[in-house]
C-alpha positions as CSV (number, residue, x, y, z in Angstrom):
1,X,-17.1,2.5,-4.3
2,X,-19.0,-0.9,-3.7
3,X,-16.9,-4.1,-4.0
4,X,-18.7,-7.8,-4.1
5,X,-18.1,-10.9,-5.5
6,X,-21.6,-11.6,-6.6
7,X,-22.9,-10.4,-9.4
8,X,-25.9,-8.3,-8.2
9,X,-25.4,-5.5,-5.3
10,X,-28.8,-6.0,-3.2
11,X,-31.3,-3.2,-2.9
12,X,-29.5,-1.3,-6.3
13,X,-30.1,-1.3,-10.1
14,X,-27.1,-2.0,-11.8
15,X,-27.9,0.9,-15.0
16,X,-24.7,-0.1,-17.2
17,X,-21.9,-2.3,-17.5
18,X,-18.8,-0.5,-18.0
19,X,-16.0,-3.5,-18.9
20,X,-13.8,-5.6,-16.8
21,X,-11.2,-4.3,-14.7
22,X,-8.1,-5.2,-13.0
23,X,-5.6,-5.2,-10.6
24,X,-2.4,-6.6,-10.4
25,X,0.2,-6.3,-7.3
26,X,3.5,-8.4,-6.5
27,X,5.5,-7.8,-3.7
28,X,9.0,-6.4,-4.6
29,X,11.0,-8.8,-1.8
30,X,11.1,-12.1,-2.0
31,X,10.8,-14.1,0.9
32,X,13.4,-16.5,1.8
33,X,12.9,-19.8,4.0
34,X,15.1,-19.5,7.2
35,X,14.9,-21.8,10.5
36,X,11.8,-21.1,11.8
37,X,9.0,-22.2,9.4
38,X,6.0,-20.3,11.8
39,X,7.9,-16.8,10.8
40,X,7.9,-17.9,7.2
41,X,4.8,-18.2,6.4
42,X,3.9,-15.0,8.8
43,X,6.1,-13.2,6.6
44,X,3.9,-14.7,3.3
45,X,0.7,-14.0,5.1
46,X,1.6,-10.4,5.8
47,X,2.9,-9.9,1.7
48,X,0.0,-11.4,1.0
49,X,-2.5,-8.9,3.0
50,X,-0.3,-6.1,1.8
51,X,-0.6,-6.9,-2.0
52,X,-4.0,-7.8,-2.1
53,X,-4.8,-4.3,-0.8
54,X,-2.3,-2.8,-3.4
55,X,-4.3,-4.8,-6.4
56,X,-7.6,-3.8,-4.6
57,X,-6.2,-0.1,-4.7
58,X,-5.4,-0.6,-8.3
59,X,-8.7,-2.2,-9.6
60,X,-10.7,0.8,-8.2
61,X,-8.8,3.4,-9.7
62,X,-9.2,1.6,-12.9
63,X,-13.3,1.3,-12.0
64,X,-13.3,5.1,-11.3
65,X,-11.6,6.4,-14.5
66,X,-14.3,4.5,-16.4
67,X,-17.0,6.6,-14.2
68,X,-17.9,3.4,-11.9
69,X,-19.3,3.3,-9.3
70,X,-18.8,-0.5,-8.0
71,X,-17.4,-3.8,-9.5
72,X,-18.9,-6.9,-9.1
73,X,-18.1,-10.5,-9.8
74,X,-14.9,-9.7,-8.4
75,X,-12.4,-12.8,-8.5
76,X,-9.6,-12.9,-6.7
77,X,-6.1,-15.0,-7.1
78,X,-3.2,-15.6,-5.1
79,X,0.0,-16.9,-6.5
80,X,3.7,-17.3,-5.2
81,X,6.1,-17.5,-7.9
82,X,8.7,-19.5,-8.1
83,X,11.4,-17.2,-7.0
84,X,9.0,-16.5,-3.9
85,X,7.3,-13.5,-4.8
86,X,3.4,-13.3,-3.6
87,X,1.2,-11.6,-6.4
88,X,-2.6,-11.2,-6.3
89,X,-5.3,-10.6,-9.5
90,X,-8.3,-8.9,-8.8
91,X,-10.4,-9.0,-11.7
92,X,-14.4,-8.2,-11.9
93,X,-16.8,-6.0,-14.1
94,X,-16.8,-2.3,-13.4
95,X,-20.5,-0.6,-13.3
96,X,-22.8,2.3,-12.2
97,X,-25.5,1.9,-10.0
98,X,-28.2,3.9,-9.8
99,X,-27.7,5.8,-6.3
């Protein structure tokens, strides 16, 4: 499945526009501030790269069960909540492409 932020995919023909899609992850463990403020924010990078490919994972089962083959305009969002939790939105439009 093609992936892009723009709204076109270069050399295709997008031939429909299926509806938005979206995925949502949050990691399950919060992260907690200790001593050493370099292993902190390791620890949110690394939640981060593993719940942005969670929502990734998410938004292209929800493309493929409208029959799509790529999703463009994809926006992404990062957030830490309060409590410390990293979640990540992936939102964009699902579509076919002629092939």
């Amino acid at each position: 499945m093609i992936l892009t932020t723009t709204n076109s995919i270069e050399n295709y023909k997008i031939i429909d526009y299926l509806g938005i899609v979206t995925g949502v992850a949050m990691n399950k463990e919060a992260l907690s501030m200790g001593f050493s403020m370099s292993k902190y924010y390791t620890k949110i990078q690394n939640s981060i790269e593993d719940v942005k490919e969670e929502a990734f994972q998410t938004l292209q089962n929800n493309a493929a069960k409208l029959n799509a083959n790529a999703v463009v305009g994809i926006k992404v969002e990062i957030e830490l909540t309060t409590h410390n939790y990293a979640m990540v939105s992936v939102t964009g439009t699902a579509v076919k492409v002629a092939v």
